[in-house]
N, C-alpha and C positions, 0 to 999 in steps of 0.2 A: 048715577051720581049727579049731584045738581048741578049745574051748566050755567058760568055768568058771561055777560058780553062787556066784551070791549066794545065801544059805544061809539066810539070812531071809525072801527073797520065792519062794525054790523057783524061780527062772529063773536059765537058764541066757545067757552073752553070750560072743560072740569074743572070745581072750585080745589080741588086736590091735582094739581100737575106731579109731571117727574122733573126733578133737576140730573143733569149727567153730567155735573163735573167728575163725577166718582167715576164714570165708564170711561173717561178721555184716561187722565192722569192725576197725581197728586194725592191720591189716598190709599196708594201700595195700589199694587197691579191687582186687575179684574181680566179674566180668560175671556176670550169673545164670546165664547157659547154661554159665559154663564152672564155677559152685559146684554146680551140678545133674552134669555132668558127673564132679566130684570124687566125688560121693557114691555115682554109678550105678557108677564103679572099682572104693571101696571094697566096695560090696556086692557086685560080681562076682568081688571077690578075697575072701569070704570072713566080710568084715565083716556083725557083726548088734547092733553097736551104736554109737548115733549120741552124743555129749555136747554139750549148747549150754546156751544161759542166754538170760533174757529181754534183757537189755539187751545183746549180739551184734548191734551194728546197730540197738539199738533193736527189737526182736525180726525184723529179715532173719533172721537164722540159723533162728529157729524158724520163719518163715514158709517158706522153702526149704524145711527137714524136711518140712513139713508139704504141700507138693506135691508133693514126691522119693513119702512114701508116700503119697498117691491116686493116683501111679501106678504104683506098685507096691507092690501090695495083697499080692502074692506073695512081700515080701521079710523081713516078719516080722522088722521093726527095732526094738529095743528103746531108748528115746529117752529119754534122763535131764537134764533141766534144771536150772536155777538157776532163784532167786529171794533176792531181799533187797537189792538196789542201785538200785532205782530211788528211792530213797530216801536220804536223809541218813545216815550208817553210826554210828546212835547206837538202842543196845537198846531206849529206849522204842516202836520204828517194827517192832520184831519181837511182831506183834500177828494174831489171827486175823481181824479186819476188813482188815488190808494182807493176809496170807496167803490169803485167799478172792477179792481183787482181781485179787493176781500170778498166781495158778492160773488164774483165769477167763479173764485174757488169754492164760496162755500154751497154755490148750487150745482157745482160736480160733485164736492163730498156727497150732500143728498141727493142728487141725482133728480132735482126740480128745473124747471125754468123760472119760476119765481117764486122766492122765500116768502113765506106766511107776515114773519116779522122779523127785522133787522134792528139789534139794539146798538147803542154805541157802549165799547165793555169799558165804563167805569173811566171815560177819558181824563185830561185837566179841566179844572175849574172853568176855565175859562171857555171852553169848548160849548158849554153849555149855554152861553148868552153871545154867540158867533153867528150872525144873520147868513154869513158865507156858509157855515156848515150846515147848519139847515137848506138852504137855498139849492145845497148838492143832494142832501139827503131828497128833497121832494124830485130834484132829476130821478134817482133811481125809482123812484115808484112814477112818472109821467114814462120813463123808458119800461116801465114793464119788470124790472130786473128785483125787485120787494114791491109785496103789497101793502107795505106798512113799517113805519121804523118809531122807534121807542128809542130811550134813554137808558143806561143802569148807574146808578148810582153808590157814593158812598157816602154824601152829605142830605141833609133837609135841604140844605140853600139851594143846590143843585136841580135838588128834585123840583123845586119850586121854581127855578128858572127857567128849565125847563118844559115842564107845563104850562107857562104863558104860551108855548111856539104852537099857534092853531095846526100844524101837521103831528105833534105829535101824538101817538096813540096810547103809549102805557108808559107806565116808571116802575123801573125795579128797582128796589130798595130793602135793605135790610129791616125784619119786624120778625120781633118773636118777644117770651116775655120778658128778658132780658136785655128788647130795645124797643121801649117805649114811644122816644121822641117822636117818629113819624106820624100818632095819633094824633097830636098837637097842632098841625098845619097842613102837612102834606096828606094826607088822606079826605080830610074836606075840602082841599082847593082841588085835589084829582078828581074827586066825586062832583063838585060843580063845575069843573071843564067837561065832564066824560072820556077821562082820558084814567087809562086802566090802570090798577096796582099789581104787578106781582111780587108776592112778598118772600124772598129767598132768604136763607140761611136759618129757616124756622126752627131748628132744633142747635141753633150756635155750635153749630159743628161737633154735634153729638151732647155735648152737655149735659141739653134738657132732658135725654134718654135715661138719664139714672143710670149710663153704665160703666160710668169711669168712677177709680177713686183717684187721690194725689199719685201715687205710684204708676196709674197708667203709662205702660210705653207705645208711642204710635213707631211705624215703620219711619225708615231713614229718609225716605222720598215721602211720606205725609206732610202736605203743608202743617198738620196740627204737632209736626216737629220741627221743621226750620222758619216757620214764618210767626213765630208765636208773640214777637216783639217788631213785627213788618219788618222784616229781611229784605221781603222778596216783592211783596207788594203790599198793598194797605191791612194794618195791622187788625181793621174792625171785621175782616174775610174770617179769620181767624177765634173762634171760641167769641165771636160778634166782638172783638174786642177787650174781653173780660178777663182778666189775669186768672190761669188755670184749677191752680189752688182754691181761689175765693168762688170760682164758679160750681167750683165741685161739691161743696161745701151748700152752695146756692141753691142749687141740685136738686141734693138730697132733704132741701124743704119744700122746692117746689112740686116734687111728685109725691109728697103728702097731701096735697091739693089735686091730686089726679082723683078723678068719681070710680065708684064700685065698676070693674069691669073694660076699663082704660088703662093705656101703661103711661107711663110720662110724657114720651113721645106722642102718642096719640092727643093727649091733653092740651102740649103745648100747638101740633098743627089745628084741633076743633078752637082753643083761643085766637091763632089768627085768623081763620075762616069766619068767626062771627065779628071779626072787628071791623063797621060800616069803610065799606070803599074799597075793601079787597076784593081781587076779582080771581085770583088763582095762589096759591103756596105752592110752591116749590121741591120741597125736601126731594135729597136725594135717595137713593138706594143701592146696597152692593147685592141685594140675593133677593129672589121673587119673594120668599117670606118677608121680608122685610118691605117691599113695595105694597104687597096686600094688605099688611097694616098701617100703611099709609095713609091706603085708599081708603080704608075700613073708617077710618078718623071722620072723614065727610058725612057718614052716617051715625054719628053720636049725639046726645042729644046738645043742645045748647047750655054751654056751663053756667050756675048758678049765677046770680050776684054777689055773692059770698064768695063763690070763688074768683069771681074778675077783681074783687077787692083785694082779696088778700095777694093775687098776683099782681094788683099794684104797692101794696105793704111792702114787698119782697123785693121788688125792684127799688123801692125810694130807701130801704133801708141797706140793701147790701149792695147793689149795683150802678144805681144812676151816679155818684159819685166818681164811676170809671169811666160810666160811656156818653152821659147824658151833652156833656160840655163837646164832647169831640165831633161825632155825626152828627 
């Protein structure tokens, strides 16, 4: 699989990653043999980067990672976490006595001495233009404790404040075709810092799959049941934002736009994969089938013109009205 560099830390990662919020918690329970299983897919399709966060299950997700590699020492997994939710989501709790706490457990869950990359999950606004949080973030990587820390986001403005800070090394950010704005600013100001994009939620939490209709029921503990209107945390995590109905609807034109021998899903990760500045996608996966068609996506050809047009048509007519003003 083709392999881009974060340009900051000199590594290179699969332009198709795994995300495992699905193996921690939040999208009905996954059995450990069969989240161990999803991972051992992804890595034989290709994948050589893992995304999880400490509170995934309360750190399951890092604790899987974290046994997937001891036993395979051979697979040379590049593993980027979160940090900052275990906690109240108010700036004074972003401090390098919590930062030295969340590292320390999340390099027991995986079982490293030093995290690949440490992101901050999605803090306050404010958090992001804090010379003190920064200032703690570069201790833990002069202490040895991350080899690199990143931001995740749920604004452009964000994303973009953050990219000015010369430590930082990537921004995760919401992008698929459903969430346009990032094209617009944050991906050429990331491209001319060298500071990396990974692009999560690329399938808006199933949508772009073509496999929901309106009647879909998700389980009682799926966020894509109680956080549909941000319940629980920012509502753009969520179907990217898109009220259910209309995205469903959305859908089912946009994998009209899928090429001979692609499913929808596949369509929408090869569209963020060619969009200049991305350096890895995310999607998650609950079953190895599902991961190998993930990976399979990196190897499709490059979508038309015709079709990156009309999935902008598609967005300006049914979508950007929901989300474009928010993120």
């Amino acid at each position: 699989m083709e392999q881009r560099e974060f340009a900051r830390i000199g590594r290179t990662v699969s332009v198709v990653g795994l995300g495992t919020w699905q193996l921690g918690a939040d999208w009905g329970e996954v059995r450990e043999d069969d989240a161990l299983a999803v991972l051992d897919a992804a890595v034989e399709s290709g994948v050589t980067f893992f995304d999880t966060a400490d509170v995934y299950g309360d750190g399951r997700s890092e604790q899987l990672i974290g046994r997937y590699l001891r036993s395979r020492p051979d697979a040379r997994i590049f593993v980027a976490t979160k940090m900052g939710r275990r906690l109240p989501q108010v700036a004074e709790n972003y401090t390098l006595d919590n930062f030295l706490a969340w590292t320390d457990r999340s390099r027991a869950n995986l079982g490293v001495d030093t995290l690949d990359l440490v992101q901050l999950h999605c803090p306050p606004s404010s958090v992001h233009s804090s010379a003190a949080v920064f200032d703690a973030l570069d201790t833990l990587v002069d202490r040895g404790r991350v080899a690199a820390y990143g931001v995740s986001v749920e604004t452009c403005e964000e994303a973009l404040a953050a990219i000015e800070r010369p430590g930082t090394a990537s921004v995760q950010i919401i992008l698929n075709p459903f969430r346009l704005k990032p094209l617009e600013r944050v991906l050429p100001a990331a491209a001319a810092a060298g500071v990396g994009i990974i692009a999560r939620v690329p399938l808006a939490s199933g949508l772009l799959s073509g496999r929901y209709t309106k009647d879909t029921v998700f389980a009682e503990n799926d966020h894509r049941t109680y956080n549909r209107h941000g319940e629980m945390f920012d509502q753009g995590e969520t179907f990217s934002g898109v009220d259910f109905a209309e995205g469903v609807e959305a859908a089912v034109e946009f994998g009209e736009l899928a090429p001979e021998g692609a499913t929808p899903a596949q369509t929408a990760l090869r569209w963020v994969v060619q969009q200049p500045g991305v350096t890895s996608v995310i999607p998650g996966a609950r079953s190895p089938e599902q991961a190998r068609a993930n990976g399979a996506a990196a190897a499709l050809p490059a979508l038309e013109p015709g079709t990156l047009g009309a999935v902008r048509e598609l967005y300006d007519r049914r979508i950007r009205a929901q989300v474009h003003h928010r993120w």
